[in-house]
C-alpha positions as CSV (number, residue, x, y, z in Angstrom):
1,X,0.1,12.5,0.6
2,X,1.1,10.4,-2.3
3,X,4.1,8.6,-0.1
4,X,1.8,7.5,2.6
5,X,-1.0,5.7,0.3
6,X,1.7,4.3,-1.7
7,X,3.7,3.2,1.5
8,X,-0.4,1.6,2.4
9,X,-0.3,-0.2,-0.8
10,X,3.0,-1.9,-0.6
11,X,1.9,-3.1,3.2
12,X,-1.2,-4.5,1.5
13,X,0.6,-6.4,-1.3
14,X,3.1,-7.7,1.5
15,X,0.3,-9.3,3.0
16,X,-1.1,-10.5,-0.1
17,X,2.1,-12.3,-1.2
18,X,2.0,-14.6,1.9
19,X,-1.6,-15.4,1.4
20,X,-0.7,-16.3,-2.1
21,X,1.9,-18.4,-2.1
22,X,-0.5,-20.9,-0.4
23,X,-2.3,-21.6,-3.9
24,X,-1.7,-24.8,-5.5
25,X,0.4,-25.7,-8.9
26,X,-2.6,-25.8,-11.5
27,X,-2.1,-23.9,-14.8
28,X,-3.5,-20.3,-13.9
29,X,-5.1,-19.5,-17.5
30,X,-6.7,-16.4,-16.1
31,X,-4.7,-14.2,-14.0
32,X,-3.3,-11.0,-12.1
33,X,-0.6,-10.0,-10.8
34,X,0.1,-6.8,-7.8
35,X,3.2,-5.7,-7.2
36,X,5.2,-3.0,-6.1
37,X,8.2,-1.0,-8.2
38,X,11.0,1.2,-7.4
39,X,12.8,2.5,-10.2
40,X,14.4,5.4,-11.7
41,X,13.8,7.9,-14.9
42,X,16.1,10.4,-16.6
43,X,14.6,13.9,-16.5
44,X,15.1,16.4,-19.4
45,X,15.1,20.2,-18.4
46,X,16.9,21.8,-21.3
47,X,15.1,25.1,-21.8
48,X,14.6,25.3,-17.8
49,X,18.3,24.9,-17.5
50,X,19.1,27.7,-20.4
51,X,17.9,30.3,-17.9
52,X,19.9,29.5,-15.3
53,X,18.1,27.2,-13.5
54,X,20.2,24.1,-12.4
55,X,17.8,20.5,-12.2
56,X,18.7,17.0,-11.1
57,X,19.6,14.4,-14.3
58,X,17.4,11.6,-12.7
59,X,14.4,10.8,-10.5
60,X,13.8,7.9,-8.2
61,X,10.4,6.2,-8.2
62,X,8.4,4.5,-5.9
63,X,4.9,2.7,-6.4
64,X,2.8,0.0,-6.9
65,X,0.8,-1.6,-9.6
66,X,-1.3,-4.5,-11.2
67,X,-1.7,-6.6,-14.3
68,X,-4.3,-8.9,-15.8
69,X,-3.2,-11.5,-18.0
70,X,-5.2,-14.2,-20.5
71,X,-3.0,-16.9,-22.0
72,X,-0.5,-14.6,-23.8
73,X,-2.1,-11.6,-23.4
74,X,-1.3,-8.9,-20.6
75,X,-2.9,-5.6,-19.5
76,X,-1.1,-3.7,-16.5
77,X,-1.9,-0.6,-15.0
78,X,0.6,1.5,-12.2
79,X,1.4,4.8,-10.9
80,X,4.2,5.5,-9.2
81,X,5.3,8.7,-7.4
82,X,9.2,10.5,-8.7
83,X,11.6,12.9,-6.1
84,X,15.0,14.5,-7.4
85,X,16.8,16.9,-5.5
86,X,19.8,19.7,-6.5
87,X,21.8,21.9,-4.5
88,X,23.6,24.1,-6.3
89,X,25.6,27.1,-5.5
90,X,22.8,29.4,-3.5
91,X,19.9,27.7,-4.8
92,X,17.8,24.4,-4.1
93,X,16.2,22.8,-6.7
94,X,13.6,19.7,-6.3
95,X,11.4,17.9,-8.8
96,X,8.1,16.1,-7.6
97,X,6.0,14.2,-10.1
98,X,3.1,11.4,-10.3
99,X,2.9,9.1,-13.2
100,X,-0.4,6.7,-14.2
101,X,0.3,4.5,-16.9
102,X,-1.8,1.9,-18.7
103,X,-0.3,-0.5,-21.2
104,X,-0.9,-3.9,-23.2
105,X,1.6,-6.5,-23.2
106,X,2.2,-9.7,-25.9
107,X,3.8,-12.3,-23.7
108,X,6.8,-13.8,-26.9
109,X,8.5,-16.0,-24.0
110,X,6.4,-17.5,-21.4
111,X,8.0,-21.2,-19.8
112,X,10.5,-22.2,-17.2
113,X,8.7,-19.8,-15.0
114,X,10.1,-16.5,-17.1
115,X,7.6,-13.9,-18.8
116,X,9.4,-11.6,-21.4
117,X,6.6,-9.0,-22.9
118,X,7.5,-6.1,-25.1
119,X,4.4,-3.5,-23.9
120,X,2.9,-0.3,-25.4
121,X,0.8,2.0,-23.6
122,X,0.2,5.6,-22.6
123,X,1.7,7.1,-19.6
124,X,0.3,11.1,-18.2
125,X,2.3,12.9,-15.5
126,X,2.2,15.4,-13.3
127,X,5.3,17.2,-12.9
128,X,6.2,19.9,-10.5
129,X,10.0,22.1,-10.2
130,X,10.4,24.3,-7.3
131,X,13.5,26.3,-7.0
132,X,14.5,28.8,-3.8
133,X,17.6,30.6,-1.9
134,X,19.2,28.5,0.7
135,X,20.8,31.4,2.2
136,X,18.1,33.5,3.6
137,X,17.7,35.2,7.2
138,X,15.4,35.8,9.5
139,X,11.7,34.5,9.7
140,X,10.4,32.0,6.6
141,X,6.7,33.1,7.0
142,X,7.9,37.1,6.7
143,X,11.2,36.7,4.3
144,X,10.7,37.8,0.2
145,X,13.2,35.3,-0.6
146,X,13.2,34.3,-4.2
147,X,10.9,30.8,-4.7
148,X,8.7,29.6,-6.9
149,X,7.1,26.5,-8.1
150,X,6.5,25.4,-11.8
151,X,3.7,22.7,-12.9
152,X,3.5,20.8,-15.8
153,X,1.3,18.1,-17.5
154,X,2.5,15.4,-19.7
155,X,0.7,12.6,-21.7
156,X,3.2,10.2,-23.4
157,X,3.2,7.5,-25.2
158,X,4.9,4.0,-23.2
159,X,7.1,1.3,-25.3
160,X,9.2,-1.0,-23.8
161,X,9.8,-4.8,-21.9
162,X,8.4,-6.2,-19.3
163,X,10.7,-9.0,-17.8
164,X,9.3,-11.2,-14.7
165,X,10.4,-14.3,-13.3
166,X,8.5,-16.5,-10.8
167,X,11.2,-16.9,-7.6
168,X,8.7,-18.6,-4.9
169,X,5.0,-20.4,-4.9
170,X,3.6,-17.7,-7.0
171,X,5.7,-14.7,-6.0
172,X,7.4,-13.1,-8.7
173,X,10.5,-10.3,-9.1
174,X,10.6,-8.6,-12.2
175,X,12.1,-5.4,-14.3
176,X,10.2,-3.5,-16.5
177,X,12.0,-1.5,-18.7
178,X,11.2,1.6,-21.4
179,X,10.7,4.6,-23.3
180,X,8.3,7.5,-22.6
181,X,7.8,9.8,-25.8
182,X,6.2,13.1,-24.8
183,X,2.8,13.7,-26.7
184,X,3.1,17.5,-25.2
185,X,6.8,18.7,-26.5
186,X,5.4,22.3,-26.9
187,X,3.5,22.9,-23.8
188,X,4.7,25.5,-21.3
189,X,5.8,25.4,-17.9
190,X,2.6,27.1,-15.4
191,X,3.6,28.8,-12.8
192,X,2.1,26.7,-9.4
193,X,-1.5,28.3,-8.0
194,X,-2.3,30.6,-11.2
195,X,-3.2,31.0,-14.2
196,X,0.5,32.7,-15.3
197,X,2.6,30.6,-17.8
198,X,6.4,30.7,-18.2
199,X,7.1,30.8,-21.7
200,X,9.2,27.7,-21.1
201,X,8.7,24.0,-22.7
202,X,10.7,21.0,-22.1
203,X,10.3,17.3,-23.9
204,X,9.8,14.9,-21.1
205,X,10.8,12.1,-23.2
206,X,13.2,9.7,-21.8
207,X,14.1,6.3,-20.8
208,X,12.5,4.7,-17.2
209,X,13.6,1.3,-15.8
210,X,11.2,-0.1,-12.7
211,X,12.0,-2.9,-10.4
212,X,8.6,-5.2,-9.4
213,X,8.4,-7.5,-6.9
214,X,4.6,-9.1,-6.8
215,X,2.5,-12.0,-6.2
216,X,0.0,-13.7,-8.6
217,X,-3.2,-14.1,-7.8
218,X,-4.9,-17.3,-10.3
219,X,-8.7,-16.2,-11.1
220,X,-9.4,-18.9,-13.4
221,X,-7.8,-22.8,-13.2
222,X,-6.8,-24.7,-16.3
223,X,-9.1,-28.0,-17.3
224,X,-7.9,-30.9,-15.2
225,X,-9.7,-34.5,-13.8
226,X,-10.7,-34.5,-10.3
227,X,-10.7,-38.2,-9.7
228,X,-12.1,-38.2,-6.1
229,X,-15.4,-36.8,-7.6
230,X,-15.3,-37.4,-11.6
231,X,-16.3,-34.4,-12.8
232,X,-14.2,-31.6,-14.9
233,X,-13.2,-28.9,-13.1
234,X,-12.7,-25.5,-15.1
């Protein structure tokens, strides 16, 4: 479900880049910016691992986003959705998870058509493990092979950089790059559909790096003379 309104979004934004780059060269004092990232993050399943259970190192990410920016001030809010996969000896292991973050940015370089922003913020996840056999017979619906899914909620808090240069009109390519530290290190894995926990935790903090590629869309125009009618146009 989540690939197919993320795959909607990134049309949309596609289509909005075109329109964009029609806009003319004012300074853009008020702002925003949607864009769409593909990324990676490292994945930390120590205590999952120490019973046996073999998990992928890193996840890839796919997603899409906005920001909203004032002078040298920048707010951004994205989700993005994360797929790993393991196959190991008999067993298949995958990882699934959606991320929402929301984060404030300081713009410390902003000229030449460069942004560099260091950003805090808070990120929450949605992370799911499901291990099985790969060597089963007979019928999936009437097998008792050995599967199961874990779930797992994590709020974190988001530092980092947010780099982003402007390559065309007002499109823009960027990296945004950082480090997640896990605000629920002690809570335990629940198994999928119940109520049952594992008696497993893991610290889902690591490090994340997100390609962008986006369009700015100006809200607000800076103060310059239009001298066809003489008036100040804001």
């Amino acid at each position: 479900m989540y690939k197919k309104e993320i795959i909607i979004m990134i049309a949309i934004l596609f289509i909005g880049f075109t329109a964009n780059s029609q806009t003319d060269k004012r300074t853009k004092v008020f702002q925003m910016s949607m864009f769409a990232n593909v990324g990676t993050k490292t994945l930390n399943f120590e205590n999952l691992e120490k019973n046996n259970i073999f998990l992928p190192k890193t996840a890839f990410n796919l997603g899409a986003g906005a920001y909203w920016s004032y002078k040298k001030i920048l707010w951004s809010s994205d989700f993005y959705y994360s797929q790993a996969k393991l196959e190991k000896s008999e067993n298949l292991a995958e990882y699934n998870a959606f991320t929402n973050t929301f984060y404030i940015s300081y713009k410390i370089i902003d000229k030449y058509k460069v942004t560099l922003a260091p950003l805090v913020g808070m990120a929450m996840t949605t992370n799911k493990v499901s291990v099985s056999e790969t060597n089963f017979a007979g019928s999936i619906l009437n097998n008792d092979y050995n599967s199961y899914t874990l779930k797992h909620h994590d709020n974190a808090v988001r530092v980092g950089l947010n780099f982003e240069t402007r390559v065309y009109m007002e499109n823009t390519i960027g990296v945004v790059l950082g480090y997640d530290y896990s605000l629920n290190k002690t809570a335990e894995w629940k198994v999928n559909a119940t109520d049952m926990y594992s008696g497993i935790s893991d610290n889902f903090s690591g490090f994340f790096i997100n390609l962008t590629i986006g369009g700015r869309i100006p809200l607000t125009k800076g103060t310059h003379k239009d001298t066809k009618n003489s008036i100040i146009v804001e």
